[in-house]
N, C-alpha and C positions, 0 to 999 in steps of 0.2 A: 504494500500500500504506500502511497506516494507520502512525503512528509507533508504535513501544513505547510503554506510561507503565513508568516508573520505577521501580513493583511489578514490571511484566512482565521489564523488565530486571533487577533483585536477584531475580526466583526464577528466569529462567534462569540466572543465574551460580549458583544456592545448586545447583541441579540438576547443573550441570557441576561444581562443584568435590564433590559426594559422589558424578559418577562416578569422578572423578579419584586421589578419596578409597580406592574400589571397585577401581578399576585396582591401585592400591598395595599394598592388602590380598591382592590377587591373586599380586603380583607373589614376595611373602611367601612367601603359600603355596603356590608352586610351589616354593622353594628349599629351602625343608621337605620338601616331597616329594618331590625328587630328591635329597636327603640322606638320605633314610630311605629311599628305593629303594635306594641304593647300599651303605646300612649289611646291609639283607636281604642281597643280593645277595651280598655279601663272608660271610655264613655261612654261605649254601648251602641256601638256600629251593628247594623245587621247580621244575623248569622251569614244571609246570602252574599254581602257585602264581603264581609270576611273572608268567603270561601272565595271569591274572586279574587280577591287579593291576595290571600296565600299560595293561588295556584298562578300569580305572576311571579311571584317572590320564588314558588317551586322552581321557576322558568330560569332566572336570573341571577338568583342569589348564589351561587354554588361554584366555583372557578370548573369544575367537573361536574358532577351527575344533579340533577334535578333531584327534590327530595321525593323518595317514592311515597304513594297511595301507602295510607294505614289499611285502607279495605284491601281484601281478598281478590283476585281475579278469580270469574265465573269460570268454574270447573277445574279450579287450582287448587293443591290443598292448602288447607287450611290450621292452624294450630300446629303446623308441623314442622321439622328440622331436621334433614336425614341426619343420619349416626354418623360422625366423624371415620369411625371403625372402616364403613364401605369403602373409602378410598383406599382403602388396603393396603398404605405405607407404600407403594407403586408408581411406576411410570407408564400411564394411562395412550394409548396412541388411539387415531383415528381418523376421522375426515368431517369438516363442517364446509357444508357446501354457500356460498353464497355469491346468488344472481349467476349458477350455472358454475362458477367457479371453484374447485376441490380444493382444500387448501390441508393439508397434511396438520395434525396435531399432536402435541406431547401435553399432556399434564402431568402434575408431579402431586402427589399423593401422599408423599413423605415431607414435602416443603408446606404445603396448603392442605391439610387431610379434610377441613371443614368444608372449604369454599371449593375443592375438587371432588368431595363426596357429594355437596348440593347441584352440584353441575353434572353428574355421572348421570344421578337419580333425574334430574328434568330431560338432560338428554336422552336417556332411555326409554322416559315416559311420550316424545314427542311433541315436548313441550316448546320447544325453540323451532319448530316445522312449520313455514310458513310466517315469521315474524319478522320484522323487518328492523333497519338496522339504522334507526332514526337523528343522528349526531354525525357530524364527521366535522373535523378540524383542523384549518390547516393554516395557521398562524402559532408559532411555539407551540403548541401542543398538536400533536399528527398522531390524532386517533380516527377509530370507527366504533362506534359506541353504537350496540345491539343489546336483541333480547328483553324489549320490553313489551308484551305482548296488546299494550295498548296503544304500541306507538307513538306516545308524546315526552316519555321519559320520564311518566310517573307511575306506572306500574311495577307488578311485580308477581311472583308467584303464589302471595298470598301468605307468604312469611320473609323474617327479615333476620339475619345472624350479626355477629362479629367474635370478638374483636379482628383488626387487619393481623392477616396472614402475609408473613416471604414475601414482604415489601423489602426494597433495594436501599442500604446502607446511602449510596452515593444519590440516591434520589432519580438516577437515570432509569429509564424503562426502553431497553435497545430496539432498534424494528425489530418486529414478529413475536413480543410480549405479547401473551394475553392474560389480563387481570381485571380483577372485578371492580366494579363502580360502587361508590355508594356516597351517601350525603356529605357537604363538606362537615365538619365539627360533630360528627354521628358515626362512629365506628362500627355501632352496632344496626346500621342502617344495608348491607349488604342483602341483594337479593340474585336476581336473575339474568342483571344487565352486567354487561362487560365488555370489554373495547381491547380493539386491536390496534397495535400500534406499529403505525407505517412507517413510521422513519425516528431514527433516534430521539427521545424526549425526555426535558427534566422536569419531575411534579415533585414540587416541595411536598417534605413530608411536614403533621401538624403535631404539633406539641402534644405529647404525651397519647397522643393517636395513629400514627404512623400516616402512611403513606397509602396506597393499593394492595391488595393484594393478589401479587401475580403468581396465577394455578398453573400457567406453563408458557408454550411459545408456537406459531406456525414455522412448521418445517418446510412446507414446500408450497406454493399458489402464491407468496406474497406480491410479486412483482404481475403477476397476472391480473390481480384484487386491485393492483395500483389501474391499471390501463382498463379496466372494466368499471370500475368505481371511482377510485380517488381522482382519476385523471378530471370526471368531468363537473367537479368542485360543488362548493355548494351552493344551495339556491338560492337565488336574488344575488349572487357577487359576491355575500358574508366570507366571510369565513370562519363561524362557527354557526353550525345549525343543520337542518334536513339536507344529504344528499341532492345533488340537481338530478341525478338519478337515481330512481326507486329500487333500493336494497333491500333484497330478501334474502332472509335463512330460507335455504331448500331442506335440509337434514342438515343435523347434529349426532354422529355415531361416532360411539368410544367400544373399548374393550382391552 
């Protein structure tokens, strides 16, 4: 691999330090907004009121995942949490297809045993069959964020785990991580959604809650998932939000 030159090295740092910059600003405006939720709230805003405004705050507030739905998905279960156990201390392989494209997987079972036994059990159930893959990013963060089966990024399967699993020391998440989503400041908010990660990324981890936790990696598709998906950005010019093309899970199979 070629060496950096010296330019290449000072605009990667200029790039990490205005996400860093971005993260901060963030971090701001969430405490604003939970201070002005709680100021409504104390005068006695409508419940409907409320719920509209909680589900823009779901939208916005979060530098990653939307907070998910306390309800159940129809026909999800419910009250439930597979057994850590099922991941069987293992390196899980298999194929998750999406928008036609196969992409090779490893989960690790012994790094993630929670969040790679929740993922075995929906995968096997058919639960990701047919879901589409509602986020994609592509400014400092280059993810594809799937797996909620209501499509807006506040669902989920009808339960929620933590704490973060085999998050990365260095805060890096390399292309072809995959690791699970879950709310900012909510460790224990992990459900179904999880994102893949196209091209090298740093996600600060949070104080006394870590980081993602990543269940394994794509072995083989990623550069095909670029040219089929990532290439044709996202909608309206953003660069964080829905695909400009409509991403679907075909199948999720492990073994």
């Amino acid at each position: 691999m070629a060496k950096k030159s010296k330019s290449q090295e000072k605009a990667e740092r200029e790039r990490l330090r205005a996400y860093r910059e971005r993260q901060r600003a963030h971090v701001a405006q969430e405490t604003r907004r939970k201070r002005d939720n709680r100021m409504w709230l104390s005068i006695g805003i409508p419940v409907v009121a409320l719920a509209i405004g909680a589900q823009v705050l779901f939208t916005v507030s979060s530098p990653f995942l939307p907070v998910p739905s306390s309800s159940s998905t129809p026909g999800a279960p419910t009250n439930f949490l597979p057994d850590k156990s099922t991941s069987e201390d293992r390196v899980w392989t298999g194929e998750l297809v999406v928008n036609g494209v196969p992409l090779g997987v490893e989960l690790d079972g012994k790094a993630a045993p929670q969040a790679v036994a929740s993922t075995i059990y929906l995968a096997n159930k058919g639960f990701y069959d047919g879901v589409n893959c509602h986020r994609l990013t592509t400014d400092a963060l280059f993810v594809l964020q799937c797996g909620d089966p209501r499509g807006d990024g506040t669902g989920g399967p009808g339960y929620y785990y933590g704490p973060v699993e085999n998050d990365p020391i260095d805060e890096l998440y390399p292309a072809g991580t995959i690791a699970m989503a879950r709310q900012s400041g909510q460790p224990n908010s992990i459900g179904s959604q999880f994102f893949i990660v196209y091209k090298d990324t740093v996600l600060p981890s949070e104080p006394g809650i870590g980081g993602y936790s990543v269940i394994g990696r794509v072995t083989s598709g990623l550069a095909e998932l670029e040219a089929a998906v990532i290439a044709g950005g996202v909608a309206g010019g953003a660069t964080d939000g829905r695909p400009n093309i409509e991403t679907i899970i075909g199948s999720f199979k492990l073994q």
